[in-house]
KEKE-3310 file (N, C-alpha, C; in steps of 0.2 Angstrom, whole numbers, plus 5000, padded with zeros to 4 digits):
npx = (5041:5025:5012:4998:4987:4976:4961:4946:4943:4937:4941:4953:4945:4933:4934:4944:4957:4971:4974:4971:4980:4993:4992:4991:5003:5014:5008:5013:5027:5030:5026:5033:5046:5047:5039:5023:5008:4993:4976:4962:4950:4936:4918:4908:4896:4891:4894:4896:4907:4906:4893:4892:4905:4895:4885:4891:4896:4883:4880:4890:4897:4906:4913:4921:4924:4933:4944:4954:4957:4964:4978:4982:4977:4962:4953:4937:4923:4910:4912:4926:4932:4927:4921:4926:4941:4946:4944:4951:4965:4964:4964:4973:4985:4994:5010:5013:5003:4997:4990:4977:4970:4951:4942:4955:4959:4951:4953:4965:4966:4958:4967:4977:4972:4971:4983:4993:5006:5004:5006:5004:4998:4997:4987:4981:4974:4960:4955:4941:4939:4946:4939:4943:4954:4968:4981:4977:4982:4995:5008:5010:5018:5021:5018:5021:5012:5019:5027:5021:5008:5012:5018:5008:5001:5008:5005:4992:4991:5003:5011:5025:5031:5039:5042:5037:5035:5021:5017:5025:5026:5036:5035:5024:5015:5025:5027:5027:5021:5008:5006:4994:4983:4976:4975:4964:4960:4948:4933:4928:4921:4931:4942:4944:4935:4925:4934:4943:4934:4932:4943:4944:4934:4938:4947:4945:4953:4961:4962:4955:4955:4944:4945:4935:4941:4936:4922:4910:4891:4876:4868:4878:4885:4877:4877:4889:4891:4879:4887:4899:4895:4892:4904:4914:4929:4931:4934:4926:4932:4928:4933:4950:4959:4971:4981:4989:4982:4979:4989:4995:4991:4992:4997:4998:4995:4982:4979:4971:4965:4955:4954:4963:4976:4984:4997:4995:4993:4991:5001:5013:5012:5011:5023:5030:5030:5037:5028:5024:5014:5000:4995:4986:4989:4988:4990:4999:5000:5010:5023:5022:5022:5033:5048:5042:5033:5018:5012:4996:4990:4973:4963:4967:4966:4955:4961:4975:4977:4974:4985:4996:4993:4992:5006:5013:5008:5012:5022:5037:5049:5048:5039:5047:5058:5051:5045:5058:5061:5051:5053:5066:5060:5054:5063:5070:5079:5070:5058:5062:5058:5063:5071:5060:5055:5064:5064:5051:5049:5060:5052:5039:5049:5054:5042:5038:5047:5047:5042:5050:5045:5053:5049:5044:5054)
npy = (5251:5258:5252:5256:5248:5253:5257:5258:5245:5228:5215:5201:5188:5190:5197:5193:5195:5201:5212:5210:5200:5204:5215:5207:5200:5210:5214:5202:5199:5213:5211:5200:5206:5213:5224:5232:5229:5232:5234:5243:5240:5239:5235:5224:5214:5203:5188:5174:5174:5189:5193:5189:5198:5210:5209:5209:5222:5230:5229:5235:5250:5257:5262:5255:5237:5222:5209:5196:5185:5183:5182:5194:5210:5215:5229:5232:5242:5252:5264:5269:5279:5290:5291:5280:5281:5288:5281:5269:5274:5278:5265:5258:5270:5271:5276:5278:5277:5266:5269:5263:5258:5260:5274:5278:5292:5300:5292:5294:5308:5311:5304:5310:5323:5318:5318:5307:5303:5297:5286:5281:5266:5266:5255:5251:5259:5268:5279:5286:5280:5283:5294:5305:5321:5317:5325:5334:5328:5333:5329:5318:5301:5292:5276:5265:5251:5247:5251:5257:5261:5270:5281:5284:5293:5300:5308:5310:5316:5322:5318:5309:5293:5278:5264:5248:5230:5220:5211:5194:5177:5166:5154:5151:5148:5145:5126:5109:5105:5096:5100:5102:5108:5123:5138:5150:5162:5173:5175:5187:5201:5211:5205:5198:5188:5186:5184:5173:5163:5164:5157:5146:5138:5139:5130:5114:5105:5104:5104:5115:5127:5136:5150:5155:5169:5183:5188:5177:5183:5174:5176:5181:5169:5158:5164:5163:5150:5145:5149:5143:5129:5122:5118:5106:5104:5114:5117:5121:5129:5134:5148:5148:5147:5139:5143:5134:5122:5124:5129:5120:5109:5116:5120:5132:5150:5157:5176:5187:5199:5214:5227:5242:5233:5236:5230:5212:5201:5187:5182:5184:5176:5164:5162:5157:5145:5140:5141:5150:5163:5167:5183:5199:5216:5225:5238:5237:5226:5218:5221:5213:5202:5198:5191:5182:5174:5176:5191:5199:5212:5214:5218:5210:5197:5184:5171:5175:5175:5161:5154:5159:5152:5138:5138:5135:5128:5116:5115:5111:5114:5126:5131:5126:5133:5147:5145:5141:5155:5162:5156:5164:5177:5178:5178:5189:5203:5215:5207:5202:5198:5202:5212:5221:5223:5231:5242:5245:5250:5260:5270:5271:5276:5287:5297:5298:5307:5324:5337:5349:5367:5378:5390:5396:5395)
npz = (5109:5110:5100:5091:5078:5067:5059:5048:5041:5044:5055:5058:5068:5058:5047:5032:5021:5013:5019:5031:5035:5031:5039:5053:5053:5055:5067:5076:5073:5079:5094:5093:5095:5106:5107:5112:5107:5101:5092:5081:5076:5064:5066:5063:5064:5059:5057:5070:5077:5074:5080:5093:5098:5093:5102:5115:5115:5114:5127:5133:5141:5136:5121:5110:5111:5116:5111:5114:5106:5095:5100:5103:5110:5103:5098:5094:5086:5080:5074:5072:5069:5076:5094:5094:5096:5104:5116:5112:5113:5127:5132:5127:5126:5116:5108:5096:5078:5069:5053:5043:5026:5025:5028:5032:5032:5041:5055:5055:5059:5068:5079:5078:5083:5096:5101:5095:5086:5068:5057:5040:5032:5015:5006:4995:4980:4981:4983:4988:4998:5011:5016:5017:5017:5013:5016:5025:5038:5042:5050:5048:5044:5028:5021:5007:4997:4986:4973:4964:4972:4978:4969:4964:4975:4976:4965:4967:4980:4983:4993:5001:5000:5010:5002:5006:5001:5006:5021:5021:5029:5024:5031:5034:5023:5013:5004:4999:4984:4973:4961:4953:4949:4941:4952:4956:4966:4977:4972:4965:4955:4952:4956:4944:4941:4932:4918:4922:4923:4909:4904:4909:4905:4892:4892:4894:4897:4906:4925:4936:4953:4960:4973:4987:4997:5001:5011:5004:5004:5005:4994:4984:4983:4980:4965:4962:4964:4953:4940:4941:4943:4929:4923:4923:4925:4937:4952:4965:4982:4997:5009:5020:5034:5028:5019:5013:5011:5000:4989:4991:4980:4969:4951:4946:4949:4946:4942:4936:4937:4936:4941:4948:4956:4971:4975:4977:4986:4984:4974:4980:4990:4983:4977:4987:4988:4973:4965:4949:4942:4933:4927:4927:4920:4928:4939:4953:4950:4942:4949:4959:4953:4945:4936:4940:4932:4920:4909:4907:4898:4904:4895:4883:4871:4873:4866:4871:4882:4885:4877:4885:4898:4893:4888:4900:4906:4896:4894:4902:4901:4899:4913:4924:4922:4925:4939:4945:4945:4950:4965:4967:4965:4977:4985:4987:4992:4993:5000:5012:5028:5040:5035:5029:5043:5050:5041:5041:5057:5058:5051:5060:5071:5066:5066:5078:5081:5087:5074:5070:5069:5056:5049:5063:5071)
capx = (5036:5018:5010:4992:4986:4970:4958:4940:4941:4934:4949:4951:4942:4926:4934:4950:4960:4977:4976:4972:4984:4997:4993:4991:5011:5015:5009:5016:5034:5031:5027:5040:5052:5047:5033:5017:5004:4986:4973:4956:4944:4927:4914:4899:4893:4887:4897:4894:4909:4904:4888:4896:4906:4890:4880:4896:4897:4876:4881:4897:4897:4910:4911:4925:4925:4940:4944:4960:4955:4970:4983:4985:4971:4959:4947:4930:4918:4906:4914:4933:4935:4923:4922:4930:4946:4947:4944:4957:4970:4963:4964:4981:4992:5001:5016:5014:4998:4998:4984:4975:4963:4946:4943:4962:4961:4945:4954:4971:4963:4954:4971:4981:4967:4973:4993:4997:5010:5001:5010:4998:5000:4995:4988:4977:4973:4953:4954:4936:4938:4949:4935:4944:4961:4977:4985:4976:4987:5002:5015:5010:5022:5018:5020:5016:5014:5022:5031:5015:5005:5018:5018:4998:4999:5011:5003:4985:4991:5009:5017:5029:5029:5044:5040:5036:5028:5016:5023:5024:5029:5037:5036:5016:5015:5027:5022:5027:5014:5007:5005:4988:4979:4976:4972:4961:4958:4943:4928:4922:4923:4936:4948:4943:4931:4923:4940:4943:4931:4931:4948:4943:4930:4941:4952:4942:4955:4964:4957:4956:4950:4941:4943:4934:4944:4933:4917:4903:4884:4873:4867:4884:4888:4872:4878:4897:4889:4878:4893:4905:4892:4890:4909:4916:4935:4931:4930:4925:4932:4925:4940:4952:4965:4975:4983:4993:4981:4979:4995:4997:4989:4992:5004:5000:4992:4978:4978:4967:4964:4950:4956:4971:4980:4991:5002:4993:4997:4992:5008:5018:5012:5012:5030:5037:5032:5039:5023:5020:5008:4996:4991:4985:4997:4984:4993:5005:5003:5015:5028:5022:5023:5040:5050:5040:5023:5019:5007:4996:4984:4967:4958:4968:4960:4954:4966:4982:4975:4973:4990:5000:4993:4996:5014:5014:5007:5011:5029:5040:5055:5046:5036:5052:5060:5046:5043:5065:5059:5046:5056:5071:5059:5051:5071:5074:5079:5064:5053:5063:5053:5066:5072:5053:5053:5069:5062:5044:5051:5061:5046:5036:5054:5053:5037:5038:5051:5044:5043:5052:5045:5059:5048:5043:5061)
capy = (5256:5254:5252:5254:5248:5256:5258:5259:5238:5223:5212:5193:5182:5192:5199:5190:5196:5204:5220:5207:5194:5208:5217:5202:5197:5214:5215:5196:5204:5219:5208:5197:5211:5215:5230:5232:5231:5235:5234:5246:5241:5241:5227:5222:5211:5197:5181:5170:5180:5196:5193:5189:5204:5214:5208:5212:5230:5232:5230:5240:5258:5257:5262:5247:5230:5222:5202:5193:5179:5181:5183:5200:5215:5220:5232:5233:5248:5252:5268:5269:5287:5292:5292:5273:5282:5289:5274:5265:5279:5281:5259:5256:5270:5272:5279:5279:5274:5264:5269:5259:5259:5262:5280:5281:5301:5301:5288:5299:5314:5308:5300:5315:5324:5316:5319:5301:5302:5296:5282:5279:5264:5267:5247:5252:5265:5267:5286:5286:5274:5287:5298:5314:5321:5314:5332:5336:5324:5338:5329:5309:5298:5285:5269:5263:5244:5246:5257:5258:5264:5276:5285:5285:5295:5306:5312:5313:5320:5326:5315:5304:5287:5273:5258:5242:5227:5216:5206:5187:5177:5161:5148:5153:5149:5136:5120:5105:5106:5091:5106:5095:5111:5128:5140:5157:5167:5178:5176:5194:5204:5216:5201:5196:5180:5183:5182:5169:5158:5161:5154:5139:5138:5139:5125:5111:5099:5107:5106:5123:5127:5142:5151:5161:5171:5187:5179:5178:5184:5168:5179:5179:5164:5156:5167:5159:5143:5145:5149:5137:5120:5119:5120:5099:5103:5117:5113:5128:5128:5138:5151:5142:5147:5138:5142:5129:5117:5129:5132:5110:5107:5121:5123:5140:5153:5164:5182:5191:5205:5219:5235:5244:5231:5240:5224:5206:5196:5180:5181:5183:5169:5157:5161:5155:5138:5142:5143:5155:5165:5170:5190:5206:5221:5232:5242:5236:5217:5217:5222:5206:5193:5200:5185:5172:5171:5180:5196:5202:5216:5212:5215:5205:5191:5178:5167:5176:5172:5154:5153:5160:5147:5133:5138:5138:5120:5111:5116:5108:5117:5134:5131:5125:5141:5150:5141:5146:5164:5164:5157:5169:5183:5179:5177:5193:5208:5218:5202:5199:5200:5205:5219:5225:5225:5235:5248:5250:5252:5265:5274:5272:5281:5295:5299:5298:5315:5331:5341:5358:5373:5382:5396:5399:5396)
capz = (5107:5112:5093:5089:5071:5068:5053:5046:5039:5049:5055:5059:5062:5057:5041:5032:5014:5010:5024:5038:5032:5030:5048:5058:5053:5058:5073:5077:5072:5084:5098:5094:5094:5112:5107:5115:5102:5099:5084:5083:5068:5062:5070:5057:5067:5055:5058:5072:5081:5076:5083:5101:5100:5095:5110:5121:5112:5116:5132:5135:5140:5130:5111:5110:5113:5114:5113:5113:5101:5091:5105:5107:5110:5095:5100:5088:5087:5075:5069:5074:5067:5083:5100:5098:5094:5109:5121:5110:5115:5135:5134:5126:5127:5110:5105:5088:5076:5059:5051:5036:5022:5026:5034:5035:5034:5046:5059:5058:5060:5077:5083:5078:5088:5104:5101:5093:5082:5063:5050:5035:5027:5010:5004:4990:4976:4981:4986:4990:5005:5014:5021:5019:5010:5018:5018:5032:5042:5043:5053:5045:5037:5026:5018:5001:4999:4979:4970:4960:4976:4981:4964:4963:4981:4976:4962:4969:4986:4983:4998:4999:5005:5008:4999:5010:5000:5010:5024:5018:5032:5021:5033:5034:5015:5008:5004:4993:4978:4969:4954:4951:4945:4946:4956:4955:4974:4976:4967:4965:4947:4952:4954:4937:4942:4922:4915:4925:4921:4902:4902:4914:4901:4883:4893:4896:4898:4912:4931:4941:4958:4962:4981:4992:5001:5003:5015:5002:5007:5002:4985:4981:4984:4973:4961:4959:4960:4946:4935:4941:4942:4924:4923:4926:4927:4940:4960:4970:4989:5004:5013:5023:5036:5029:5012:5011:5008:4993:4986:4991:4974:4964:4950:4941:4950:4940:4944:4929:4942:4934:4947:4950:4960:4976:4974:4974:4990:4983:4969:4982:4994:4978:4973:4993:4985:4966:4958:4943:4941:4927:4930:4922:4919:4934:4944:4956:4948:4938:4954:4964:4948:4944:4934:4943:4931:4914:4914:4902:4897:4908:4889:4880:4868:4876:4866:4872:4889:4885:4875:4888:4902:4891:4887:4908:4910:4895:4892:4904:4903:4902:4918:4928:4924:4928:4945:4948:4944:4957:4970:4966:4969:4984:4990:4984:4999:4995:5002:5016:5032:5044:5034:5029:5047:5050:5038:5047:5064:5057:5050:5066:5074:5062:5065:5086:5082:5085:5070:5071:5062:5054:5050:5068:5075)
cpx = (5029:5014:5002:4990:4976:4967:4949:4937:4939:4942:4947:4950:4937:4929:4941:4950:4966:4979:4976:4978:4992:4999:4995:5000:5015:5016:5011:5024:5033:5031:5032:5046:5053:5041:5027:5012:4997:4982:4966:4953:4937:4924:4908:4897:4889:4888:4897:4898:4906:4897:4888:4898:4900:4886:4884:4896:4889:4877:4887:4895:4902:4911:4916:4922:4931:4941:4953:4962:4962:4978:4986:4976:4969:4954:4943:4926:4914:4908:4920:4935:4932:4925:4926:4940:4948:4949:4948:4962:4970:4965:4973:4988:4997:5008:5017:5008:4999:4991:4981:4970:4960:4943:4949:4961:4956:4949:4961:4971:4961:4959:4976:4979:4972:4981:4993:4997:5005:5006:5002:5000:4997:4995:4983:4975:4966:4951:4946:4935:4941:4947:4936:4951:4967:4981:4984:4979:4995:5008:5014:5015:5020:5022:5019:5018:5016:5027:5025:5010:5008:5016:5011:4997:5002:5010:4995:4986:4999:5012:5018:5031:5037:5038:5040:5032:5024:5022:5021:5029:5032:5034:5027:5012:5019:5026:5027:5019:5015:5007:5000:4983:4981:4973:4968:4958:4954:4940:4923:4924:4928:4942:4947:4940:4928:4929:4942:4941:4930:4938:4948:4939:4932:4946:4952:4946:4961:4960:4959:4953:4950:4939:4939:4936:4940:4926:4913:4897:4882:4869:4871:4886:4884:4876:4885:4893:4886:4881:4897:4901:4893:4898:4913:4924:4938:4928:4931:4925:4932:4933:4943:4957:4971:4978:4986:4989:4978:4986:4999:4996:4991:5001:5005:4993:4987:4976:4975:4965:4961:4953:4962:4973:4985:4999:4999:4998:4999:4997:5012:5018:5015:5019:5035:5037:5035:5031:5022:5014:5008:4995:4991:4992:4994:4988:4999:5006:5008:5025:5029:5024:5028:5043:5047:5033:5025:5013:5005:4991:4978:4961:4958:4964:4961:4960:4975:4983:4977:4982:4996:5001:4994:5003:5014:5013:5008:5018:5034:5046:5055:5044:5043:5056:5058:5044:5052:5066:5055:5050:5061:5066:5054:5058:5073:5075:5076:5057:5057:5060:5056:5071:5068:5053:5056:5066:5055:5046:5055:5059:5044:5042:5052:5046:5035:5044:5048:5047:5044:5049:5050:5056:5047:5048:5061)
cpy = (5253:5256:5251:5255:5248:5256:5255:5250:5235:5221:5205:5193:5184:5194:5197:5195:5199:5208:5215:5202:5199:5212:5211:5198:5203:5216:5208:5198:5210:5215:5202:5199:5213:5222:5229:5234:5228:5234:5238:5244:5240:5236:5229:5219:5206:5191:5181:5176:5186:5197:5191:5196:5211:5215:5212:5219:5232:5232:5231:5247:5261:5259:5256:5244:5225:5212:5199:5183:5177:5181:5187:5204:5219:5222:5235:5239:5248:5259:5271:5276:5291:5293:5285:5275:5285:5285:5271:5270:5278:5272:5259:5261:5273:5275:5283:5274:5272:5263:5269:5258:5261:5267:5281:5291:5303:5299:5292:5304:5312:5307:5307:5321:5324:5313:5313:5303:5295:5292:5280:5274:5262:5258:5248:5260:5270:5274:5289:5286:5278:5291:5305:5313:5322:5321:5337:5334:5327:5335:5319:5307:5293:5281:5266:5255:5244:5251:5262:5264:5272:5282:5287:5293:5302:5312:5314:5318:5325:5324:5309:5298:5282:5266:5251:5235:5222:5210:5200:5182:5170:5156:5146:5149:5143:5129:5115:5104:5100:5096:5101:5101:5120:5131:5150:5157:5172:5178:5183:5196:5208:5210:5199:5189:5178:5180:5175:5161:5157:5158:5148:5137:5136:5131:5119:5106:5101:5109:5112:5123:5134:5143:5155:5162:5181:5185:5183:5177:5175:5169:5179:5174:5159:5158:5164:5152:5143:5147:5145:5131:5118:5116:5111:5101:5111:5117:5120:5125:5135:5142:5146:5148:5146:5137:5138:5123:5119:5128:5122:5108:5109:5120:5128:5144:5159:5170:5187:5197:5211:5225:5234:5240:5236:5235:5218:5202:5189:5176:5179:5177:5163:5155:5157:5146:5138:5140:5147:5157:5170:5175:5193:5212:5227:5235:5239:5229:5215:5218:5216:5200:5194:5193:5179:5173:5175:5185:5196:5207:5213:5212:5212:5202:5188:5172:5167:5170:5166:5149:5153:5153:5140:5132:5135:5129:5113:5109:5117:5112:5125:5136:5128:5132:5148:5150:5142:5152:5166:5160:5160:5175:5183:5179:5183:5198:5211:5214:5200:5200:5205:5212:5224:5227:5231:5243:5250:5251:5259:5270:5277:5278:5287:5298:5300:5306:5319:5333:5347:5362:5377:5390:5400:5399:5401)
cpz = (5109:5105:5092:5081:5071:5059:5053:5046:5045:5047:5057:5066:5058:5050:5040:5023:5016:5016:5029:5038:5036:5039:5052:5057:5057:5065:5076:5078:5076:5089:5099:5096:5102:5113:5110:5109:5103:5092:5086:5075:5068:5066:5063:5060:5064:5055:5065:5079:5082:5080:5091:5101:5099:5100:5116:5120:5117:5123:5137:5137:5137:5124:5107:5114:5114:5116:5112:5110:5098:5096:5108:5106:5105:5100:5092:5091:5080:5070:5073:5073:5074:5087:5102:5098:5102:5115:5118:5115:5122:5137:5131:5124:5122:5110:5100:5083:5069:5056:5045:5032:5023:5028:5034:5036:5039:5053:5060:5059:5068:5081:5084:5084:5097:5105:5100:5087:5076:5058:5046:5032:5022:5006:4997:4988:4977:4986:4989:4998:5011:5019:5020:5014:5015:5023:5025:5039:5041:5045:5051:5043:5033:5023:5013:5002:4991:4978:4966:4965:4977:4976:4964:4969:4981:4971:4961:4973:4987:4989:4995:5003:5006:5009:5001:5008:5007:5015:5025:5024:5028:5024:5035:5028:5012:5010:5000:4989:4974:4962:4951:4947:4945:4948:4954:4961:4971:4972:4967:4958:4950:4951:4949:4937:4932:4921:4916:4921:4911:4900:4903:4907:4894:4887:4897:4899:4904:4918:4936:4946:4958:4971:4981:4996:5005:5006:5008:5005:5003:4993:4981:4975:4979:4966:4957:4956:4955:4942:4934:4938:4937:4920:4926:4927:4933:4946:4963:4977:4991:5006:5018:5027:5035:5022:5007:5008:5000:4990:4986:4985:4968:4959:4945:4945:4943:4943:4940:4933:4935:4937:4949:4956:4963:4973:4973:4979:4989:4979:4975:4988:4989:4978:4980:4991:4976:4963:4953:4944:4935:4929:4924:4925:4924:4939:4947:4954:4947:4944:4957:4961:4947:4936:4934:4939:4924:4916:4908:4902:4901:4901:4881:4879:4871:4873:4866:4881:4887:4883:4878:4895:4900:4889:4895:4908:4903:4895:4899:4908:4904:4911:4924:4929:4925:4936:4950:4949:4952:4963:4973:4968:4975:4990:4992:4990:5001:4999:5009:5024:5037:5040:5031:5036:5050:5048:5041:5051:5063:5055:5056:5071:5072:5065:5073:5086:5081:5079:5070:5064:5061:5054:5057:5072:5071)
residu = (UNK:UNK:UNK:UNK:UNK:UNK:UNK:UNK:UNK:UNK:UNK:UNK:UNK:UNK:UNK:UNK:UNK:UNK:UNK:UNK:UNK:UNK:UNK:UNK:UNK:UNK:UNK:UNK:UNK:UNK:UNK:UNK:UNK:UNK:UNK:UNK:UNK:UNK:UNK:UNK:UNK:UNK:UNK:UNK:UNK:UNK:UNK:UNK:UNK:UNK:UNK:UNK:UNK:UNK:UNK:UNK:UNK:UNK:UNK:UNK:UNK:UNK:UNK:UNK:UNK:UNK:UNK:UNK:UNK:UNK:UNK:UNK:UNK:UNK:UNK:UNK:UNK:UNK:UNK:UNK:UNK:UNK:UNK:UNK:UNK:UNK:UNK:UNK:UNK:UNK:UNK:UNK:UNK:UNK:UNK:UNK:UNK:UNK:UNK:UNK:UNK:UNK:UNK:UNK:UNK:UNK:UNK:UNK:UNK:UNK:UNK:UNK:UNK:UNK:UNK:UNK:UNK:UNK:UNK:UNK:UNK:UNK:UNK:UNK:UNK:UNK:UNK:UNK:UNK:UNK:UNK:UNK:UNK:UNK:UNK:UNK:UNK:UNK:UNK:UNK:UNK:UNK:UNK:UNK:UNK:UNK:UNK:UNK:UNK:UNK:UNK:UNK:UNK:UNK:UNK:UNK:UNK:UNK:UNK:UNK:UNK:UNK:UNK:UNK:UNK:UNK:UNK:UNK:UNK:UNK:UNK:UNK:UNK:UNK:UNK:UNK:UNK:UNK:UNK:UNK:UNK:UNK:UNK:UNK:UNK:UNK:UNK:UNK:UNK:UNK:UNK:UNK:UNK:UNK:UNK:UNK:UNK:UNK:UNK:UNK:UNK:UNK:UNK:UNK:UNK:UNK:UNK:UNK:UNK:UNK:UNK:UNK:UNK:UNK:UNK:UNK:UNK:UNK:UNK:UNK:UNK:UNK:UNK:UNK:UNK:UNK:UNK:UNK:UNK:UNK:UNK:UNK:UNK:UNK:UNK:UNK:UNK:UNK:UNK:UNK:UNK:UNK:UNK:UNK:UNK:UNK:UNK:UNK:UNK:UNK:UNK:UNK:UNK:UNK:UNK:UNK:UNK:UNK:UNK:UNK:UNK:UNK:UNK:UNK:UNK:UNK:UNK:UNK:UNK:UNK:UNK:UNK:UNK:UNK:UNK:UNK:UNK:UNK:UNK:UNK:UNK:UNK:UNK:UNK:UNK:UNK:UNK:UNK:UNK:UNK:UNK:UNK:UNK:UNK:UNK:UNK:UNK:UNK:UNK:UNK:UNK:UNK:UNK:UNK:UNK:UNK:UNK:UNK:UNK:UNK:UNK:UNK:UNK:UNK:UNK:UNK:UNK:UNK:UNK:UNK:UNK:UNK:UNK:UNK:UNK:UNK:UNK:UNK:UNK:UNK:UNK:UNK:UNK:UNK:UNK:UNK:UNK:UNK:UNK:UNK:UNK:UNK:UNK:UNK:UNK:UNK:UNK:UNK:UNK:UNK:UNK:UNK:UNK:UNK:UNK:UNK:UNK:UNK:UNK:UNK:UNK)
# end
């Protein structure tokens, strides 16, 4: 098949989290497969790159841009739903579109438009971001990244999705871990950076690191720092490529997550090395921590919070069989990448067959 993965978001290397993480393995696995694969996403043009690629855009007659940075063809635009939908289409061809978050009903609307077969892959609750109302995409299939998601979609929009969590590629991800601290990814409030910190806070004698994983502006980023600094058993590092030197240290993930969680990539990264993780009971959380971590309320007292992370790092033979849970369920069938992929390909089929009307036969 010739696969184009389309949507509203920025993509790597200008914009990194969960959706690009999650595509970018994707299409890695389709091209490994022997598929011809394509990406169409947003350009903001703020980073070093984006700011190359917008120069090249200003001087395109083109409404894409298209680079081969990551080793196959992204084409950037400034509004994907538009005329850059087009030009995707008349440059690579499709067969069949996997179309994702941001605008997704605006961006499948456009493709559907121009006779490409529509897969929606439903990664978040955030019906706003949409653009428009799904149900206008008459012959779409979709995908939910939970169980959770799936059920949310069906009872806004009344479709029905098959259940794909995020695809984790192990050997990407595991590590040996000195378990020397832990860890809390994404400093925004919605991942729960307060919570976060008042627990780093109530548990002086335990050392934490705090990520950036979403880029921070430099108001932000002041912003974190004046709450971390005053904080001595708390070391804030910059995003990385490379999570492993994340997850090298780490020996209890903290996921206090504030908003309806789809699912919660960074659980499931953690667990390909047995780490635990701390979460809230938000949304899809509770699917991705399974066994491997403990979950609670997000407005839980502060000293369940505290009491449950202590069970985790002081008690020995709790955290051991915590740390056998979490590698048990990143083992598990539903995680396994080559039968994730089994099941998308099979979507993407589905969805390449004409739809007969019964009623007009």
């Amino acid at each position: 098949m010739n696969i184009l993965f389309a949507g509203g978001n920025g993509y790597l290397p200008e914009m990194s989290g969960g959706v690009q993480s999650s595509t970018d393995h994707l299409v890695r696995q389709c091209a490994a497969a022997g598929h011809d694969v394509s990406v169409l996403a947003a350009l903001f043009g703020s980073s070093t790159f984006g700011l190359r690629q917008r120069l090249k855009l200003k001087l395109s007659p083109s409404p894409i841009v298209t680079d081969r940075t990551l080793g196959y063809p992204v084409m950037r635009a400034w509004f994907p739903w538009q005329d850059a939908a087009g030009a995707a289409v008349r440059q690579a061809r499709p067969d069949v579109a996997v179309v994702q978050c941001h605008k997704a009903a605006l961006v499948g609307e456009a493709l559907a438009r121009l006779g490409v077969p529509v897969v929606v892959y439903l990664r978040n609750v955030e019906y706003h971001e949409l653009g428009g109302d799904l149900r206008t995409l008459k012959n779409a299939r979709y995908i939910a990244n939970s169980a959770f998601t799936a059920r949310a979609y069906e009872a806004e929009f009344g479709i029905a999705s098959t259940v794909i969590p995020p695809t984790i590629d192990p050997a990407k991800y595991t590590t040996e871990t000195t378990r020397a601290l832990v860890t809390f990814v994404n400093v925004y409030p919605e991942k729960g950076f307060e919570k976060a910190v008042e627990i780093a806070r109530a548990c002086p004698d335990i050392p934490f690191q705090f990520c950036e994983s979403w880029r921070l502006d430099d108001a932000h980023l002041a912003r974190v720092k004046a709450v971390l600094d005053p904080l001595s058993n708390v070391t804030f590092r910059r995003r990385t490529d490379d999570m492993t030197s994340v997850y090298g240290r780490t020996a209890i993930l903290l996921a206090p997550s504030k908003w309806e969680e789809a699912w919660g990539r960074v659980a499931s990264e953690a667990h390909c090395s047995g780490i635990p993780v701390l979460g809230s009971t938000r949304g899809g959380l509770p699917e991705a921590i399974g066994d491997g971590g403990l979950t609670l309320d997000y407005d839980a007292p502060l000293a369940d919070w505290v009491a449950a992370l202590r069970r985790m790092w002081d008690d020995a033979a709790a955290y051991a069989a915590l740390s056998d849970a979490a590698r048990r369920h990143a083992a598990r069938p539903a995680m396994d990448p080559a039968q994730q992929f089994a099941t998308f390909l099979g979507v993407l089929d589905d969805a390449r067959r004409p739809t007969v009307d019964l009623a007009a036969a």
